[in-house]
KOLLORO-30417 format. One line per 8 residues: number of its first residue (from 1); for each residue x, z, y of N, C-alpha, C. Coordinates in Angstrom, 2 decimals. Atoms other than C-alpha are relative to their C-alpha. Layout:
N
NUM = X/Z/Y/X/Z/Y/X/Z/Y; ... $
END
This chain:
175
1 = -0.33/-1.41/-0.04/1.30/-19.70/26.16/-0.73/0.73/-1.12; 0.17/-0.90/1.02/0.96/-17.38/23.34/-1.06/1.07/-0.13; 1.44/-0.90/-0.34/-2.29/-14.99/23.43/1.41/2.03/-0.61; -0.82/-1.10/-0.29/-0.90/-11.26/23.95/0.43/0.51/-1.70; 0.53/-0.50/1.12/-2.20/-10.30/20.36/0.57/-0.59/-1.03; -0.48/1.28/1.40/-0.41/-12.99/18.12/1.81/0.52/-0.04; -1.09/-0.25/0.52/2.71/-12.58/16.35/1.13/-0.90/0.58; -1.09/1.01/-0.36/5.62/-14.22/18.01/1.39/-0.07/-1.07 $
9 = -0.72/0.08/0.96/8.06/-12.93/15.72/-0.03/0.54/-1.78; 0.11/-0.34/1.33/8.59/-12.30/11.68/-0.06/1.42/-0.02; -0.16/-0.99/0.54/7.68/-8.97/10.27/1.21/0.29/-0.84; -0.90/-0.71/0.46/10.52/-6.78/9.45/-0.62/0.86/-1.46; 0.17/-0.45/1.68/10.59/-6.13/5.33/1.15/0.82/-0.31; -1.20/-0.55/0.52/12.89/-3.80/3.96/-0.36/0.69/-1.43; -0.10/-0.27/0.94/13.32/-2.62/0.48/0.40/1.02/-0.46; -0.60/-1.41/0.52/13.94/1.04/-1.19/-0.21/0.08/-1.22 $
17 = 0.27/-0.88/1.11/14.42/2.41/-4.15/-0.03/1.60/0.07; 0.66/-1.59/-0.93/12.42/5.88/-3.30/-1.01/0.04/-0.30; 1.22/-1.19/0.41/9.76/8.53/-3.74/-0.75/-0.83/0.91; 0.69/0.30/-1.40/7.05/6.57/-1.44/-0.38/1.27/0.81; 0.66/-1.54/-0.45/6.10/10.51/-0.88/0.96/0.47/1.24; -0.83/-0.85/-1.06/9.31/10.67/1.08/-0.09/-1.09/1.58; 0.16/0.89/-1.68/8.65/8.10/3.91/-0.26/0.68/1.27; 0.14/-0.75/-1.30/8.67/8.76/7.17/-0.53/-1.14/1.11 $
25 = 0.66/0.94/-0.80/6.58/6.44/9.53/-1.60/0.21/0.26; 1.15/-0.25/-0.33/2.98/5.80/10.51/-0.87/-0.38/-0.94; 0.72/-0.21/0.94/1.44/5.24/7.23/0.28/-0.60/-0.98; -0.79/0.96/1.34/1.74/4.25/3.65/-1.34/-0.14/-0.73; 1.58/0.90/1.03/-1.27/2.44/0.94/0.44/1.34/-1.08; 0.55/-1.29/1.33/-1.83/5.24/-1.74/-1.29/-1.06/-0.68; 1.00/0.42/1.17/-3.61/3.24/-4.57/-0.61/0.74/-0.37; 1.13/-0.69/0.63/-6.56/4.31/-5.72/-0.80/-0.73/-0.97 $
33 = 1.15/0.11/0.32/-9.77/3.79/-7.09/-1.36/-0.35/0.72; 0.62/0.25/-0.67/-12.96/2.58/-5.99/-1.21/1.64/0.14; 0.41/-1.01/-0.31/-14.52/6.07/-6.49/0.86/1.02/0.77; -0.81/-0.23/-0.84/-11.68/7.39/-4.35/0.69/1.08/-0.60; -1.06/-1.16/0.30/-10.40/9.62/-6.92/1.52/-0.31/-0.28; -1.60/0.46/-0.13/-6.86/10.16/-6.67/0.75/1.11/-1.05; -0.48/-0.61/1.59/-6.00/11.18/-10.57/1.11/-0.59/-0.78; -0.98/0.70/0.75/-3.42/8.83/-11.55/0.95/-0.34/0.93 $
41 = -1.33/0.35/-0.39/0.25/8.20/-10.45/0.12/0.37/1.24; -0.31/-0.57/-1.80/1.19/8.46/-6.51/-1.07/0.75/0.49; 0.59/-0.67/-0.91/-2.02/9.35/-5.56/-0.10/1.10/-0.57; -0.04/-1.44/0.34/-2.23/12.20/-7.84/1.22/1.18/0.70; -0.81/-0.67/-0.50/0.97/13.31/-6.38/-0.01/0.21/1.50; -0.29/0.12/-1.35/0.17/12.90/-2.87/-1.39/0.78/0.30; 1.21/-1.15/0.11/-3.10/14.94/-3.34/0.75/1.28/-0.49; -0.78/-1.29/-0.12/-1.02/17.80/-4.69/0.39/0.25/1.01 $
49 = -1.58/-0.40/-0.85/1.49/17.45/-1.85/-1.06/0.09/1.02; 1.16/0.14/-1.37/-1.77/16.55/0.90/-0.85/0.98/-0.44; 0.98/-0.14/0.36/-4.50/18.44/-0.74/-1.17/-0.26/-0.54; 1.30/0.64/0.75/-7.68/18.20/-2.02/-0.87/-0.34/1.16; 1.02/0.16/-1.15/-9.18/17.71/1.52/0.05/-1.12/0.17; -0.07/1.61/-0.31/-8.01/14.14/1.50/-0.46/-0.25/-1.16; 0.78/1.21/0.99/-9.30/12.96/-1.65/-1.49/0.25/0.43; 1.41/-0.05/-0.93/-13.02/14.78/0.03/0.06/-0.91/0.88 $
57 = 0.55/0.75/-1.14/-12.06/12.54/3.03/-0.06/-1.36/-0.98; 0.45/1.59/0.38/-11.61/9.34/0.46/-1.32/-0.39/-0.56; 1.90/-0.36/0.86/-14.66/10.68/-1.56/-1.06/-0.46/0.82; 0.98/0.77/-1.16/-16.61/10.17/1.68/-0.71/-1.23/-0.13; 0.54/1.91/0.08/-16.36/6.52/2.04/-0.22/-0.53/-1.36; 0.18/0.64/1.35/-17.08/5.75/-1.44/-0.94/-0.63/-0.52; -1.17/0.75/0.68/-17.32/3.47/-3.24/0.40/-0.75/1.04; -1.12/0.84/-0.58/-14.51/1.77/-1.89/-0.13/-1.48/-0.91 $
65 = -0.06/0.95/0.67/-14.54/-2.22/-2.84/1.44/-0.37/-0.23; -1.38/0.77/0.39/-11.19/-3.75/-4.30/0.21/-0.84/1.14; -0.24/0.90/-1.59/-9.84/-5.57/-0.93/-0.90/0.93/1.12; 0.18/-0.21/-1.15/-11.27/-3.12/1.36/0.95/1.61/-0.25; -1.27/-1.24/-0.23/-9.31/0.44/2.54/-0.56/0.86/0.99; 0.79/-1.09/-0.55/-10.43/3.49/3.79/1.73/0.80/0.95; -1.70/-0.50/-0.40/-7.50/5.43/6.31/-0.52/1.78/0.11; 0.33/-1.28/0.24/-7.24/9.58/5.75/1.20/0.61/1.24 $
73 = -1.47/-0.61/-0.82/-5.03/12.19/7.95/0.80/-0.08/-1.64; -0.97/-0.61/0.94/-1.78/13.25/5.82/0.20/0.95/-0.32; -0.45/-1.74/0.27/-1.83/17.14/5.72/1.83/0.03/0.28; -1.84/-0.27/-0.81/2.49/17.99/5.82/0.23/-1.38/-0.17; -1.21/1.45/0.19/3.02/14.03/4.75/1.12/-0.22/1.35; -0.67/0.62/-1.28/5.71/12.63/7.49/-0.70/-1.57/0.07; 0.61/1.17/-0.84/3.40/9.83/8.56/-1.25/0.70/0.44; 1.36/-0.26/-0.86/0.25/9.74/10.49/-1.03/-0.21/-0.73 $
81 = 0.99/0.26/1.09/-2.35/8.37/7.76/0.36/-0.46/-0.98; 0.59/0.14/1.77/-2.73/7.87/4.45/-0.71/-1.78/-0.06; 1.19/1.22/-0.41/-4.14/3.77/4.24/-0.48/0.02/-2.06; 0.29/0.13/1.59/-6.06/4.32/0.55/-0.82/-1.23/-0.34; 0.40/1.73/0.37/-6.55/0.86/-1.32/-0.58/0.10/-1.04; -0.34/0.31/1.62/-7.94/0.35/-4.61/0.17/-0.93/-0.65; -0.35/1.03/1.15/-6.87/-1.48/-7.42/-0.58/-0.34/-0.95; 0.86/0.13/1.00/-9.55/-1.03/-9.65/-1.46/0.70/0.33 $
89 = 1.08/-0.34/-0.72/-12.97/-0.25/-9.65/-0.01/1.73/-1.06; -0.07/-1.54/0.47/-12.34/3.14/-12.43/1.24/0.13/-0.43; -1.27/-0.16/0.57/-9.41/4.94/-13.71/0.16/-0.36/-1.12; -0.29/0.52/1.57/-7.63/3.38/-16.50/0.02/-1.11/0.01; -0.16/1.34/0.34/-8.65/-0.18/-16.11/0.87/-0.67/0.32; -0.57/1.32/-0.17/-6.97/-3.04/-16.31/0.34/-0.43/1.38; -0.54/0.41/-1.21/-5.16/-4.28/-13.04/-0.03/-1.39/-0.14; -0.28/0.94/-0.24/-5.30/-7.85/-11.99/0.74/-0.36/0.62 $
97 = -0.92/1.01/-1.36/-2.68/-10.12/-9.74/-0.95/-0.08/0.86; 0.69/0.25/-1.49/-5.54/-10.45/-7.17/-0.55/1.21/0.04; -0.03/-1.03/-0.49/-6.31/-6.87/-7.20/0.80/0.50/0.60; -1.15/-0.19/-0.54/-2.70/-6.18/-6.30/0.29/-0.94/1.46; 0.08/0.42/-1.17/-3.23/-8.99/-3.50/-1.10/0.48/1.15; 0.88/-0.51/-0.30/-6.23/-7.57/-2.37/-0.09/1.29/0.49; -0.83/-1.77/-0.42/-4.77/-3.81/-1.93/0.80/0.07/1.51; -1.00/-0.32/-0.80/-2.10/-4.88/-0.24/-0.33/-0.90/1.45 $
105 = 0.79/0.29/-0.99/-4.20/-7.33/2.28/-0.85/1.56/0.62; 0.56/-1.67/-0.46/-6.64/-3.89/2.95/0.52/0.99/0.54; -1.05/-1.01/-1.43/-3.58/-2.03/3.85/0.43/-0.46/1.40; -0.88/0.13/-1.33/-1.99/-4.28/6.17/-1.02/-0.40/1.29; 0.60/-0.10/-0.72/-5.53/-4.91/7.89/-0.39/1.43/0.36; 0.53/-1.53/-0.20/-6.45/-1.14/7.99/1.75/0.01/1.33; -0.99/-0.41/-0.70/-2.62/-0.68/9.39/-0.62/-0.70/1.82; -0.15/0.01/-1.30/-2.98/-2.99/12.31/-1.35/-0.28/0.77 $
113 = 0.81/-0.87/-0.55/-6.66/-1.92/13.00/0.12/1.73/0.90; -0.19/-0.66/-1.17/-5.12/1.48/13.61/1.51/0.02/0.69; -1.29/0.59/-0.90/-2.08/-0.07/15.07/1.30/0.84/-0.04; -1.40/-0.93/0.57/0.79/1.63/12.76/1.11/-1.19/0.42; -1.06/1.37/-0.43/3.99/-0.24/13.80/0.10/0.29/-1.53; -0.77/0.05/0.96/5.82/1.00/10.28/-1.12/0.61/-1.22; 0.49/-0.17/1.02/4.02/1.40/6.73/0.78/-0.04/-0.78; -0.21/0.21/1.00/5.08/1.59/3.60/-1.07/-0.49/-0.93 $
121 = 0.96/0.47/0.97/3.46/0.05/0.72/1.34/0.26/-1.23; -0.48/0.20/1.01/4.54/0.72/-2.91/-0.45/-0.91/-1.13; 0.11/1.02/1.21/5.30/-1.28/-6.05/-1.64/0.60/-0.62; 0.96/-0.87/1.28/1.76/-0.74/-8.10/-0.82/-1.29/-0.74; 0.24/1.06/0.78/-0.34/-2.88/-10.36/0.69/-0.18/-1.55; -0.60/0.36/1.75/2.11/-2.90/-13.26/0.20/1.15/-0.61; 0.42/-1.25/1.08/2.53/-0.91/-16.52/-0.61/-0.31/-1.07; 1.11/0.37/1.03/0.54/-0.61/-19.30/-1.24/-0.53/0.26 $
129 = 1.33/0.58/-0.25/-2.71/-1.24/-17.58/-0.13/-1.13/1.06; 0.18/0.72/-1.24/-1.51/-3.80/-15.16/1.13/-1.30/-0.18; -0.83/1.58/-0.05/0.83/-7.10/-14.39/1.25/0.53/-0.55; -1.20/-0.21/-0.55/4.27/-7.61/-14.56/0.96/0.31/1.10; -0.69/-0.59/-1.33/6.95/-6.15/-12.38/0.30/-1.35/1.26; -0.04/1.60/-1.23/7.53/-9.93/-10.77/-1.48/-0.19/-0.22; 1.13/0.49/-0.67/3.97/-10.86/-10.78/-0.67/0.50/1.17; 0.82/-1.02/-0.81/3.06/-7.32/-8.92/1.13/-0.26/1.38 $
137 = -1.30/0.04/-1.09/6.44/-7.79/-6.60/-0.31/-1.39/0.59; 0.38/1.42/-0.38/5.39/-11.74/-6.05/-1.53/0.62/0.69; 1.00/0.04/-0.19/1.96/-10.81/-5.45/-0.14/1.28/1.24; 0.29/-0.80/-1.33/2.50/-7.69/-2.37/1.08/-1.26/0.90; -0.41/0.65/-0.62/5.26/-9.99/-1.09/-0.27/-0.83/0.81; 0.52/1.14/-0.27/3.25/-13.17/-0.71/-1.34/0.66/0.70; 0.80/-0.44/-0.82/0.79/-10.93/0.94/0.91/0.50/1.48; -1.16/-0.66/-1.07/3.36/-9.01/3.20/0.40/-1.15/1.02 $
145 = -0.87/0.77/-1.30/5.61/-11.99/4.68/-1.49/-1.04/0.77; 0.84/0.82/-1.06/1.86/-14.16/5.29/-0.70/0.53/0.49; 0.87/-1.06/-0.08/0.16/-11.35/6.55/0.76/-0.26/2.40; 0.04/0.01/-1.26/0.12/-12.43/10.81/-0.97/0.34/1.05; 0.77/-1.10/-0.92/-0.91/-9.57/13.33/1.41/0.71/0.12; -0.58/-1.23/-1.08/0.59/-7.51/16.03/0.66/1.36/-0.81; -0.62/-1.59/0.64/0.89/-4.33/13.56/-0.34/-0.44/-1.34; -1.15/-0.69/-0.35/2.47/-3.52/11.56/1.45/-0.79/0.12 $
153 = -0.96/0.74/-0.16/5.82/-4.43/12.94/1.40/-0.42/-1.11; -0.39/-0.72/0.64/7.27/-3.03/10.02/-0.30/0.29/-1.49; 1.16/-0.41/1.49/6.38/-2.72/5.84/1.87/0.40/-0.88; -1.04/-0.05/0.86/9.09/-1.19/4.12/-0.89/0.25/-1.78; 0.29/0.12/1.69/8.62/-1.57/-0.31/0.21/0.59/-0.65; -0.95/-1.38/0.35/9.41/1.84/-1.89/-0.52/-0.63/-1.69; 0.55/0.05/1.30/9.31/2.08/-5.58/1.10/0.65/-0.47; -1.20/-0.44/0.77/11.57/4.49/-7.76/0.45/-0.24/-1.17 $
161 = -0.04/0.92/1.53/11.02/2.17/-11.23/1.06/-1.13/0.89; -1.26/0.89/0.04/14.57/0.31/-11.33/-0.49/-1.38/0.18; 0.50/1.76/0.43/12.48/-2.92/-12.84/-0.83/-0.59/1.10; 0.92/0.07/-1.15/10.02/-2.63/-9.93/1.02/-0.25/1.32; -0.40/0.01/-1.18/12.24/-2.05/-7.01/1.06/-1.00/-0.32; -0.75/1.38/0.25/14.33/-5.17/-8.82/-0.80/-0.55/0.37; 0.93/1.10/-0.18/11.49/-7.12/-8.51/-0.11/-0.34/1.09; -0.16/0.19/-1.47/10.82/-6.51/-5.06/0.84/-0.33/0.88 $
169 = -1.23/0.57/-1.00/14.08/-7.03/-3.73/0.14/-1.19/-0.14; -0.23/1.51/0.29/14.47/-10.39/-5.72/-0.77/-0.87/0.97; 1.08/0.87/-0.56/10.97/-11.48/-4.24/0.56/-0.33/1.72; -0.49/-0.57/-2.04/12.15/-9.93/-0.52/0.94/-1.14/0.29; -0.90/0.80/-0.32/15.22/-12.05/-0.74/0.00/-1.43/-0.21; 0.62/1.41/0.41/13.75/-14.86/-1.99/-0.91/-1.30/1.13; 0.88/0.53/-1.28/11.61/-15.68/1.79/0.96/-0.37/0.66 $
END
């Protein structure tokens, strides 16, 4: 017999091409930084849209290590928290493939610590300062489908870069 707590069945993946800003569920990974500022790409935009009271609450816990994740309220977001990851230890640097595994592990333990059924996680890692769109799409994937716990029941893959939210779907369909 199965212990209450263990995964009996596969996590449900789904794929968007979308604003991660527009989600609607119980929380989404906002990349960061290990000083928790949120100055570059989504999170800059999700601090406009949340405030400046959530980058004070990421500021808090700081420094944040690469593979660990701090969780914030949302201000108007439509989810319940905020799960902030980082990817690097300052703004600007260089992104690795196991920083991008490492993010996206931190979210999905933070998630089903506070026991979100549905998350989002977005494409991040690539760019100028970071992987390729299949290494970064291989590398949340291969975290995502082996990622076994109770919560979340749920990880949808937003990304509004064409090459990105290709990537991800290829990878998605690829399990």
């Amino acid at each position: 017999m199965l212990a209450a707590n263990q995964r009996t069945k596969r996590m449900h993946v789904e794929v968007r091409q979308a604003d991660l800003l527009t989600f609607e569920g119980d929380g989404m990974l906002i990349p960061t930084n290990s000083a928790g500022l949120m100055t570059e790409g989504v999170a800059a935009r999700a601090k406009t849209l949340a405030g400046q009271e959530i980058e004070d609450q990421v500021a808090a816990h700081s420094p944040i290590a690469v593979g660990a994740a701090t969780a914030t309220e949302a201000g108007p977001m439509h989810v319940r928290r905020l799960i902030h990851a980082p990817l690097l230890e300052a703004p600007g640097a260089r992104v690795g493939v196991e920083n991008i595994r490492r993010a996206t592990r931190a979210a999905l333990l933070t998630a089903t610590h506070l026991e979100l059924e549905q998350i989002a996680i977005p494409g991040m890692g690539y760019g100028e300062t970071g992987v390729s769109h299949e290494e970064a799409a291989r590398a949340i994937i291969d975290e995502v489908v082996g990622y076994k716990a109770p919560f979340p029941n749920a990880v949808v893959l937003m990304d509004e870069d064409p090459a990105m939210y290709a990537a991800l779907k290829a990878q998605a369909e690829s399990r």
